[in-house]
C-alpha positions in Angstrom: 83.4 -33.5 102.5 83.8 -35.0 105.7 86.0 -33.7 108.5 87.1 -36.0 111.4 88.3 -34.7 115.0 90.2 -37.8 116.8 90.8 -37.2 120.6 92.8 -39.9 122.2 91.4 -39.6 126.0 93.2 -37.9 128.4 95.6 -39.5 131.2 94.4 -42.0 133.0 94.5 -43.3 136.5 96.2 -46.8 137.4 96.2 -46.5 141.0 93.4 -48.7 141.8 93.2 -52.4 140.5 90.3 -51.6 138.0 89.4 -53.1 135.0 90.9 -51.5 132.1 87.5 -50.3 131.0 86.6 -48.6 134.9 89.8 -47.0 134.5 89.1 -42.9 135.1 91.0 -39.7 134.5 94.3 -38.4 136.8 94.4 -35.0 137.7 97.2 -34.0 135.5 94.4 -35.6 132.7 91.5 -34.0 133.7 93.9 -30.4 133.7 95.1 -31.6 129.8 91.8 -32.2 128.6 90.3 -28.6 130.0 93.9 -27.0 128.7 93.7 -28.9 125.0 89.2 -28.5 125.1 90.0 -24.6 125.7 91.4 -24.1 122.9 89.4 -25.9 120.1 86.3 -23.6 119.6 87.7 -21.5 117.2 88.4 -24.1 114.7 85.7 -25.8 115.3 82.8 -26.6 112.5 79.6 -25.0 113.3 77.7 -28.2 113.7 79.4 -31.5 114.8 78.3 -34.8 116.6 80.5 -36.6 119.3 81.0 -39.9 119.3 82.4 -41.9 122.2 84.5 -45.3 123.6 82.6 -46.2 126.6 86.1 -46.8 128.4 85.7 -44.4 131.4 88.3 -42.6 131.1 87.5 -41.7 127.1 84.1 -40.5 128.5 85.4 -38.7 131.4 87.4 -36.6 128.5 84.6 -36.3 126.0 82.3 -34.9 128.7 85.2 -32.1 129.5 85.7 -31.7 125.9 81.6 -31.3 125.3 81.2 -28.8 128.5 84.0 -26.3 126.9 83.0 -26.5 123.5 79.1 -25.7 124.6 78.4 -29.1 123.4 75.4 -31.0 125.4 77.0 -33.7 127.5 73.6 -35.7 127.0 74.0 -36.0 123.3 77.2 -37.2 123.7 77.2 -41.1 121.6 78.7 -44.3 122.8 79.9 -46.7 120.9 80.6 -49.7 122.7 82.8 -50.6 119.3 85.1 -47.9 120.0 86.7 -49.3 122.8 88.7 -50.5 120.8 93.2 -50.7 120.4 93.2 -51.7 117.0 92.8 -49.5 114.0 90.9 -52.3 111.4 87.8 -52.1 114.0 88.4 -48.2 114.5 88.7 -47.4 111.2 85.6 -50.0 110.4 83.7 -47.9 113.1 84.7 -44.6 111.6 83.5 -46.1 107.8 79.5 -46.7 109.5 79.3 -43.6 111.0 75.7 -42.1 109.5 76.8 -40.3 106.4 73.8 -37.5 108.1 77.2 -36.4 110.0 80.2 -34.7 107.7 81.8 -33.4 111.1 82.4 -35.8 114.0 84.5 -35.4 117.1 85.6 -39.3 118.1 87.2 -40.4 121.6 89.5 -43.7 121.6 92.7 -45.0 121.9 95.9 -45.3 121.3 97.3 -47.3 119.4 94.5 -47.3 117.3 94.7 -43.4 116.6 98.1 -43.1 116.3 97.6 -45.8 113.4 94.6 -44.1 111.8 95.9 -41.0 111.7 99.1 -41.8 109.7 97.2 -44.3 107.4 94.6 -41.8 106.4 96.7 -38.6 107.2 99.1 -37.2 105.0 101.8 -36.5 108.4 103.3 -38.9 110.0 103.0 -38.5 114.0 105.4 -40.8 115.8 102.4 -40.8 118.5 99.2 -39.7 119.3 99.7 -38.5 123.2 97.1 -38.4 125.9 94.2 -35.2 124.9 95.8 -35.1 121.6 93.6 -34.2 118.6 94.2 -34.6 115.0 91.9 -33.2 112.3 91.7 -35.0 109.0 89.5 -34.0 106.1 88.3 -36.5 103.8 87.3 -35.9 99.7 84.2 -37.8 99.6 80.7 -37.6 100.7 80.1 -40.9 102.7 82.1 -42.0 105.3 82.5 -45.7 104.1 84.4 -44.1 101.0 87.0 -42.2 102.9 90.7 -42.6 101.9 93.8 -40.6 102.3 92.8 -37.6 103.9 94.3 -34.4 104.8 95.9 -33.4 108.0 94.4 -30.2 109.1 95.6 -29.7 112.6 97.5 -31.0 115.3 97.3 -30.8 118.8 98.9 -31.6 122.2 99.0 -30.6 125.7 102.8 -29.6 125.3 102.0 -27.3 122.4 99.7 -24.8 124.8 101.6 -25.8 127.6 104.6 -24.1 125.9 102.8 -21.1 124.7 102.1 -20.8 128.4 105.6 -20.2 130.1 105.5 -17.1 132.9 108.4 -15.0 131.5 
Protein backbone atom coordinates (compact mmCIF):
# COMPACT_ATOMS: atom_id res chain seq x y z
CA UNK A 1 0.00 0.00 0.00
CA UNK A 2 1.13 3.41 -0.65
CA UNK A 3 -0.35 6.56 0.79
CA UNK A 4 0.28 9.98 -0.86
CA UNK A 5 -0.09 13.44 1.03
CA UNK A 6 -0.22 16.34 -1.83
CA UNK A 7 0.21 19.95 -0.44
CA UNK A 8 -0.21 22.57 -2.99
CA UNK A 9 2.14 25.46 -1.38
CA UNK A 10 0.73 28.07 0.48
CA UNK A 11 -0.02 31.81 -0.83
CA UNK A 12 2.40 33.31 -2.47
CA UNK A 13 3.77 36.84 -2.77
CA UNK A 14 3.61 38.87 -6.21
CA UNK A 15 4.70 42.05 -5.01
CA UNK A 16 8.12 42.08 -6.20
CA UNK A 17 9.06 41.38 -9.99
CA UNK A 18 10.57 37.93 -9.26
CA UNK A 19 10.90 35.08 -11.28
CA UNK A 20 8.20 32.72 -10.78
CA UNK A 21 10.51 30.28 -9.17
CA UNK A 22 12.03 33.22 -6.42
CA UNK A 23 8.50 33.80 -5.70
CA UNK A 24 8.08 33.43 -1.56
CA UNK A 25 5.18 33.08 0.83
CA UNK A 26 2.60 36.23 1.96
CA UNK A 27 1.72 36.56 5.34
CA UNK A 28 -1.79 35.41 5.03
CA UNK A 29 0.31 32.09 3.40
CA UNK A 30 2.78 31.62 5.85
CA UNK A 31 -0.49 31.95 8.71
CA UNK A 32 -2.50 29.01 6.27
CA UNK A 33 0.32 26.79 6.20
CA UNK A 34 0.94 26.89 10.24
CA UNK A 35 -3.12 26.85 10.53
CA UNK A 36 -3.53 23.66 7.86
CA UNK A 37 0.46 21.99 9.29
CA UNK A 38 -1.29 22.20 12.95
CA UNK A 39 -3.56 20.16 12.38
CA UNK A 40 -2.11 17.08 10.37
CA UNK A 41 -0.21 15.15 13.19
CA UNK A 42 -2.84 13.12 14.16
CA UNK A 43 -3.52 11.52 10.85
CA UNK A 44 -0.34 11.34 10.09
CA UNK A 45 1.53 7.80 9.29
CA UNK A 46 4.21 7.09 11.67
CA UNK A 47 7.03 7.27 9.27
CA UNK A 48 6.88 9.38 6.05
CA UNK A 49 9.48 11.22 3.65
CA UNK A 50 8.87 14.75 2.23
CA UNK A 51 9.42 15.52 -1.03
CA UNK A 52 9.70 19.01 -2.48
CA UNK A 53 9.29 21.60 -5.75
CA UNK A 54 12.28 23.77 -5.41
CA UNK A 55 9.86 26.86 -6.31
CA UNK A 56 10.43 29.07 -3.19
CA UNK A 57 7.47 29.40 -2.19
CA UNK A 58 6.63 25.35 -2.18
CA UNK A 59 9.77 25.11 0.11
CA UNK A 60 8.98 27.95 2.26
CA UNK A 61 5.56 25.80 3.03
CA UNK A 62 7.23 22.37 3.31
CA UNK A 63 9.67 23.76 5.83
CA UNK A 64 6.50 25.16 8.01
CA UNK A 65 4.80 21.93 7.27
CA UNK A 66 8.15 19.86 8.43
CA UNK A 67 8.76 22.20 11.71
CA UNK A 68 4.94 21.36 13.04
CA UNK A 69 4.85 17.86 12.19
CA UNK A 70 8.49 17.32 14.14
CA UNK A 71 9.71 16.50 10.78
CA UNK A 72 13.70 17.50 10.22
CA UNK A 73 13.75 20.40 7.83
CA UNK A 74 17.21 19.03 6.65
CA UNK A 75 15.81 15.90 5.33
CA UNK A 76 13.47 17.62 3.52
CA UNK A 77 13.97 16.34 -0.63
CA UNK A 78 13.99 18.56 -3.68
CA UNK A 79 13.03 17.59 -6.70
CA UNK A 80 13.87 20.05 -9.23
CA UNK A 81 11.10 17.87 -11.47
CA UNK A 82 8.46 18.97 -9.24
CA UNK A 83 8.37 22.37 -10.19
CA UNK A 84 6.29 21.49 -12.28
CA UNK A 85 2.12 22.85 -13.66
CA UNK A 86 1.38 19.90 -15.52
CA UNK A 87 0.11 16.72 -14.15
CA UNK A 88 1.85 14.06 -16.99
CA UNK A 89 5.44 15.20 -15.41
CA UNK A 90 3.87 15.22 -11.74
CA UNK A 91 2.23 12.19 -11.91
CA UNK A 92 5.60 10.73 -13.83
CA UNK A 93 7.56 12.12 -10.74
CA UNK A 94 5.17 10.63 -8.28
CA UNK A 95 5.45 6.95 -10.36
CA UNK A 96 9.79 7.12 -9.60
CA UNK A 97 9.46 7.90 -6.24
CA UNK A 98 11.76 4.87 -4.45
CA UNK A 99 9.28 2.17 -3.75
CA UNK A 100 11.68 2.17 -0.04
CA UNK A 101 8.87 4.99 0.76
CA UNK A 102 4.90 3.82 1.01
CA UNK A 103 4.16 7.24 2.75
CA UNK A 104 5.22 10.51 1.09
CA UNK A 105 4.19 14.13 1.86
CA UNK A 106 4.80 16.01 -1.85
CA UNK A 107 4.82 20.03 -2.31
CA UNK A 108 3.71 21.36 -5.95
CA UNK A 109 1.31 23.13 -7.76
CA UNK A 110 -1.60 23.83 -9.00
CA UNK A 111 -2.91 22.91 -11.63
CA UNK A 112 -0.98 19.96 -11.58
CA UNK A 113 -2.60 18.78 -8.13
CA UNK A 114 -5.92 19.70 -8.69
CA UNK A 115 -5.55 17.31 -11.91
CA UNK A 116 -3.80 14.46 -10.06
CA UNK A 117 -6.02 14.36 -7.49
CA UNK A 118 -9.29 13.83 -9.48
CA UNK A 119 -7.50 11.46 -11.99
CA UNK A 120 -6.22 9.17 -9.28
CA UNK A 121 -8.84 10.13 -6.53
CA UNK A 122 -12.16 8.85 -6.31
CA UNK A 123 -13.70 12.82 -5.47
CA UNK A 124 -13.78 15.25 -7.58
CA UNK A 125 -12.46 18.69 -6.10
CA UNK A 126 -13.28 21.63 -8.33
CA UNK A 127 -9.72 23.00 -6.98
CA UNK A 128 -6.97 22.30 -4.96
CA UNK A 129 -6.58 25.86 -2.97
CA UNK A 130 -3.35 27.31 -1.60
CA UNK A 131 -2.05 24.82 1.80
CA UNK A 132 -4.59 22.39 0.73
CA UNK A 133 -3.87 18.70 1.28
CA UNK A 134 -5.34 15.71 -0.17
CA UNK A 135 -4.63 12.11 0.89
CA UNK A 136 -4.95 9.35 -1.52
CA UNK A 137 -4.16 5.68 -0.87
CA UNK A 138 -3.08 3.60 -3.52
CA UNK A 139 -3.63 -0.63 -3.77
CA UNK A 140 -0.24 -1.59 -4.94
CA UNK A 141 3.09 -1.93 -3.63
CA UNK A 142 5.28 0.19 -6.11
CA UNK A 143 4.64 3.47 -6.91
CA UNK A 144 5.09 3.15 -10.74
CA UNK A 145 1.87 0.74 -10.51
CA UNK A 146 -0.38 3.15 -8.80
CA UNK A 147 -3.91 3.65 -10.33
CA UNK A 148 -7.25 4.93 -9.02
CA UNK A 149 -6.66 5.54 -5.60
CA UNK A 150 -8.79 6.38 -2.69
CA UNK A 151 -9.53 9.73 -1.25
CA UNK A 152 -8.78 9.68 2.36
CA UNK A 153 -8.96 13.21 3.40
CA UNK A 154 -9.41 16.61 2.48
CA UNK A 155 -8.16 19.70 3.65
CA UNK A 156 -8.25 23.49 3.46
CA UNK A 157 -7.50 26.63 5.28
CA UNK A 158 -11.33 27.51 5.21
CA UNK A 159 -12.33 24.21 6.77
CA UNK A 160 -10.24 25.07 10.29
CA UNK A 161 -10.79 28.56 9.64
CA UNK A 162 -14.53 27.81 10.10
CA UNK A 163 -14.17 25.58 13.00
CA UNK A 164 -12.46 28.63 14.48
CA UNK A 165 -15.30 31.43 14.66
CA UNK A 166 -15.23 33.46 18.32
CA UNK A 167 -18.92 32.96 19.21
Amino acid sequence: MKNLIVVRHAKSSWDAPLRDIDRPLQQRGIKDAHLVSSSLSDSLPKTFVIISSPAKRASETAVIFAQNISYPVESIQYNEDLYTFDERQLEKEIRDIDNDYDNVILFGHNEAITNFVNKFGDIFIDNVTTSGVVSLTFDSDDWSGIDKGKTRKVLFPRDLKNEFRPI
